[in-house]
C-alpha positions as CSV (number, residue, x, y, z in Angstrom):
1,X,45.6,50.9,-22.0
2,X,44.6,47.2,-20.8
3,X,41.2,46.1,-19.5
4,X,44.1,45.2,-16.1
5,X,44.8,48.6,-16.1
6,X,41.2,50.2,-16.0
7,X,40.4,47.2,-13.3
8,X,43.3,48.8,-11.5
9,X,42.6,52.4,-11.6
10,X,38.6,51.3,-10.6
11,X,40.2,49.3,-7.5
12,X,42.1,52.6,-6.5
13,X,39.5,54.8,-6.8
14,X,36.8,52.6,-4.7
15,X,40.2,52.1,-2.3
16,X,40.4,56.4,-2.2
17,X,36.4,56.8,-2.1
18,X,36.2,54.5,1.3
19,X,39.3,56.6,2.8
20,X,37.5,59.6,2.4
21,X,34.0,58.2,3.7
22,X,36.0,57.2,7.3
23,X,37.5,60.6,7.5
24,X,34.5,62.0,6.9
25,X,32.8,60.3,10.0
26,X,35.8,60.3,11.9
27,X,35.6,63.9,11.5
28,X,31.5,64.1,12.0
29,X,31.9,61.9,15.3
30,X,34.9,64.1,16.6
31,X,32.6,67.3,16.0
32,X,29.2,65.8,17.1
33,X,30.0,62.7,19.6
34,X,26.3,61.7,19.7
35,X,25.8,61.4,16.4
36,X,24.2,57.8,15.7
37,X,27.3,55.3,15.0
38,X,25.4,53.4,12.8
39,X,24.9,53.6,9.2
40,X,22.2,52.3,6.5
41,X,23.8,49.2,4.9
42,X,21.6,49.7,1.9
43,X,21.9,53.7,1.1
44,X,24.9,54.8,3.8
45,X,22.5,57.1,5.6
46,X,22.3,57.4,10.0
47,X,19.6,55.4,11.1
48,X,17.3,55.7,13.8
49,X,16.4,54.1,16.4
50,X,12.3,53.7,17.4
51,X,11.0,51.9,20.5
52,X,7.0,51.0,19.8
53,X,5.4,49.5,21.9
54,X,8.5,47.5,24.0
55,X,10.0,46.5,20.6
56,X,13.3,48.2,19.1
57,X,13.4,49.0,15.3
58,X,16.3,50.8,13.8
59,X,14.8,52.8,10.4
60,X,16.4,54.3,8.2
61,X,14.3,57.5,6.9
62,X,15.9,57.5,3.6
63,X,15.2,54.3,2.0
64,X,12.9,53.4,4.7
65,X,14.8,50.1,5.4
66,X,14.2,48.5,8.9
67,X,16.0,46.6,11.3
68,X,14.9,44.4,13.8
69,X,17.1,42.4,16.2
70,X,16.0,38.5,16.9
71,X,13.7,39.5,20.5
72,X,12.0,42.1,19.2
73,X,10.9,40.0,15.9
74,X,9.7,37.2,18.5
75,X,7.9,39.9,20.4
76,X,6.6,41.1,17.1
77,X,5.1,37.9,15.6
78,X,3.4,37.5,18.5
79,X,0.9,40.8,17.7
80,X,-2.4,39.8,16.1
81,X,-2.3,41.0,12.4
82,X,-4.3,43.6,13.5
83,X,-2.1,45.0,15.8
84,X,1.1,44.3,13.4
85,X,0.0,46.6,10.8
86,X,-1.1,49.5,13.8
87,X,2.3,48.6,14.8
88,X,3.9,49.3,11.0
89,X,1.9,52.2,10.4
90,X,3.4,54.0,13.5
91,X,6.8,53.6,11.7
């Protein structure tokens, strides 16, 4: 068997893995339809969303990844350093 064909069978199984992830939240969403839409980009996990003190972070509890859109980051950099890391410990 060629190095094409083990490229090819790779491809198809990443192709059948990704199938099976959607119907598995299609399926999750149908059963539970407030279940968070979003997923972790780095480990696939639901993330969640905090609200500290005005500003919106979406965590992730699993690899404790966080997201923050552009106006909360502005509102953040604002905080004395003080305040940022009372802010980060809260998270």
């Amino acid at each position: 068997m060629g190095q094409d064909k083990f490229i090819e069978l790779d491809v198809r199984k990443l192709k059948d893995i990704e199938a099976e992830r959607k119907s598995l939240l299609e399926t999750a969403m149908q059963e539970s339809p407030d279940l968070h839409f979003m997923c972790c980009p780095r480990c696939s996990r639901s993330l969640d969303e905090k609200i500290i003190s005005d500003i919106k972070i979406v965590l992730c509890e699993q690899c404790r990844g966080i997201w923050i859109d552009k106006k909360s980051l502005s509102r953040m950099l604002r905080f004395s350093e003080d305040m940022t890391e009372s802010f980060l410990d809260q998270l």
